[in-house]
Residue, then its C-alpha position, 0 to 999 in steps of 0.5 A: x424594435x422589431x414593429x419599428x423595423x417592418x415599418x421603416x422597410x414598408x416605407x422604404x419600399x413604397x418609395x421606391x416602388x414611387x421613383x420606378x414609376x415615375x422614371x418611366x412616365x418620364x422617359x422609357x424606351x418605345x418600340x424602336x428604340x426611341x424615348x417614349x416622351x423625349x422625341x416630338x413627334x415631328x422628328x421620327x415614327x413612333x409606333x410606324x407613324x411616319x412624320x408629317x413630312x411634305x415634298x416640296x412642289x412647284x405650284x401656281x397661285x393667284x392674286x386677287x383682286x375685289x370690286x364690287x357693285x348691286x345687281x340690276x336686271x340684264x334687260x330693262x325696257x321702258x315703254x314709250x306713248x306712241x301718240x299724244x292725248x289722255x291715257x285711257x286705261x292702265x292694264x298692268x300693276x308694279x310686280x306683276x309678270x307680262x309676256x311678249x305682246x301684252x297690252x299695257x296701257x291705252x290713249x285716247x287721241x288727242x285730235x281735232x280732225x276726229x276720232x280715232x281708235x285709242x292707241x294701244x301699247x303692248x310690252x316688247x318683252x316678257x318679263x315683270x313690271x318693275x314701274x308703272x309711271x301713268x295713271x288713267x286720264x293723265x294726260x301724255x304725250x308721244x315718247x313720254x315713258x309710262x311702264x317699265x319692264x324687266x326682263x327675268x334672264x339674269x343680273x348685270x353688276x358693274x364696277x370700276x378697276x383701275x388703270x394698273x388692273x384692267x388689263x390683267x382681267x380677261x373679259x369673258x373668264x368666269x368669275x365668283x361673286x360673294x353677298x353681304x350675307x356669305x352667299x357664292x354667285x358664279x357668273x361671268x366678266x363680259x365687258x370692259x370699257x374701252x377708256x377710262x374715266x379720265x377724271x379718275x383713271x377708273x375703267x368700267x367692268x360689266x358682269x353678268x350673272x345667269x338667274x336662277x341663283x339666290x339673290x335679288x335685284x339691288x343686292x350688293x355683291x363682291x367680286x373676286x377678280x384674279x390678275x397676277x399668277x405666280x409660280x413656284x414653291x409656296x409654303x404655310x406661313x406657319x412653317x416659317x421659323x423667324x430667327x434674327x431677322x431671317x427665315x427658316x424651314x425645318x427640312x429633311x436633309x439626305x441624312x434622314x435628320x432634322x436641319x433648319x435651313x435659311x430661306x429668302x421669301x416672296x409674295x405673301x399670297x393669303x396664308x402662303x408664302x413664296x420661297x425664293x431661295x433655300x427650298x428646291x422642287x423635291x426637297x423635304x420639309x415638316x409640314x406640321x410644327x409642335x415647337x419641340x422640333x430639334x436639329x439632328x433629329x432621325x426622321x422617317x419619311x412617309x414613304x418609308 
């Protein structure tokens, strides 16, 4: 009797050694009076932390616009036969590089009134030979083209916009290109055409991109063209709370609690959101949501 005694007491006390620790875990005070796991930790400091709380600010944004086009040399100079008769000889190869002045290519004269020294053609540019379009003893005549060179000073793109667009662009604000493979060109908008192509409505813009930047002629780029600025209180979709078909946002209101408040919205620019109505230049809101949020909450603001 006595055995079964001690035991029935053993037992009884591992119980309620058991209950204690788990009342604890569940819910005890924290320093500062708080529940230690009955308070998400966006609704007040725990341990000094303050809350993620964000002034609202008016700020500006921009919406974008992409056109797109392949990169092609800023200069390309085709080189002309200056007379008529047979090409003599060939001095350049595709994809070798020229300076100013070099020879290119050579005819022989085509002439019944007598021989004639051969007429030389030399590269108006530096540069590389991008086409070589005659062979020796082709025969060629005056204005016929036979190299082609490319200048090294950079990149030209062109692409369309429309006619609702065009005018938002200002030609010479720079710009940033992206390649197909995430590469950023920075460059520059320095053309617009005067009209449209009146078939489509479509006006032409010229870019220019300076060498020296990772690409090649022929890449296809992506340009990012800003043409509408907009001004006011954007917030993180995210932050928005939708109840009822309507909007709201978790604020802090004078009383230092949570209120979740009613706000119309805007522009949609990326992953922000334009506030109407409802949210004030100064006025505090939770900038990080846990989803455990709770109206009446205490808050303590990160100034605090």
């Amino acid at each position: 009797m006595r055995r079964y005694g001690f035991f029935t007491a053993a037992v009884l006390l591992m119980f309620c050694a058991a209950a204690a620790f788990s009342q604890e875990g569940r819910g005890g005070t924290a320093p500062g009076g708080g529940r230690a796991g009955g308070q998400s930790p966006a609704a007040g400091a725990q341990g000094g932390r303050p809350s993620p709380v964000t002034a609202a600010e008016i700020t500006e944004r921009y919406q974008s616009i992409s056109a797109g086009g392949r990169l092609r040399p800023r200069i390309s100079v085709d080189h002309q036969a200056t007379a008529t008769g047979l090409v003599l000889a060939v001095n350049v190869r595709q994809g070798q590089g020229v300076t100013e002045g070099q020879e290119l290519f050579s005819i022989e004269r085509d002439s019944t009134a007598g021989s004639f020294k051969p007429a030389v053609v030399t590269a108006r540019i530096g540069g590389v030979v991008s086409e070589v379009s005659v062979q020796p003893r082709d025969g060629i005549s005056a204005g016929q083209k036979g190299v082609t060179i490319v200048g090294t000073g950079g990149y030209l793109l062109e692409a369309t916009i429309s006619d609702k667009d065009a005018f938002k662009v200002n030609v010479g604000e720079s710009i940033t290109g992206h390649t197909v493979d995430g590469k950023v060109l920075h460059g520059f908008l320095t053309g617009r055409s005067i009209e449209p192509d009146y078939a489509t409505g479509l006006f032409s813009l010229t870019f220019e991109f300076p060498n020296g930047q990772d690409t090649h002629v022929g890449e296809f780029v992506m340009v990012d063209l800003p043409v509408d600025r907009t001004r006011g209180i954007f917030l993180n979709r995210e932050l928005l709370v939708r109840r009822y078909g309507k909007f709201f946002v978790w604020i802090v209101n004078k009383e230092k609690v949570l209120e979740i408040k009613e706000v119309k919205t805007g522009a949609v620019i990326g992953d922000e959101v334009l506030i109407l109505e409802g949210l004030n230049a100064g006025d505090s809101y939770l900038s990080r949501l846990t989803g455990r949020e709770k109206e009446g909450n205490p808050v303590t603001p990160p100034e605090q």
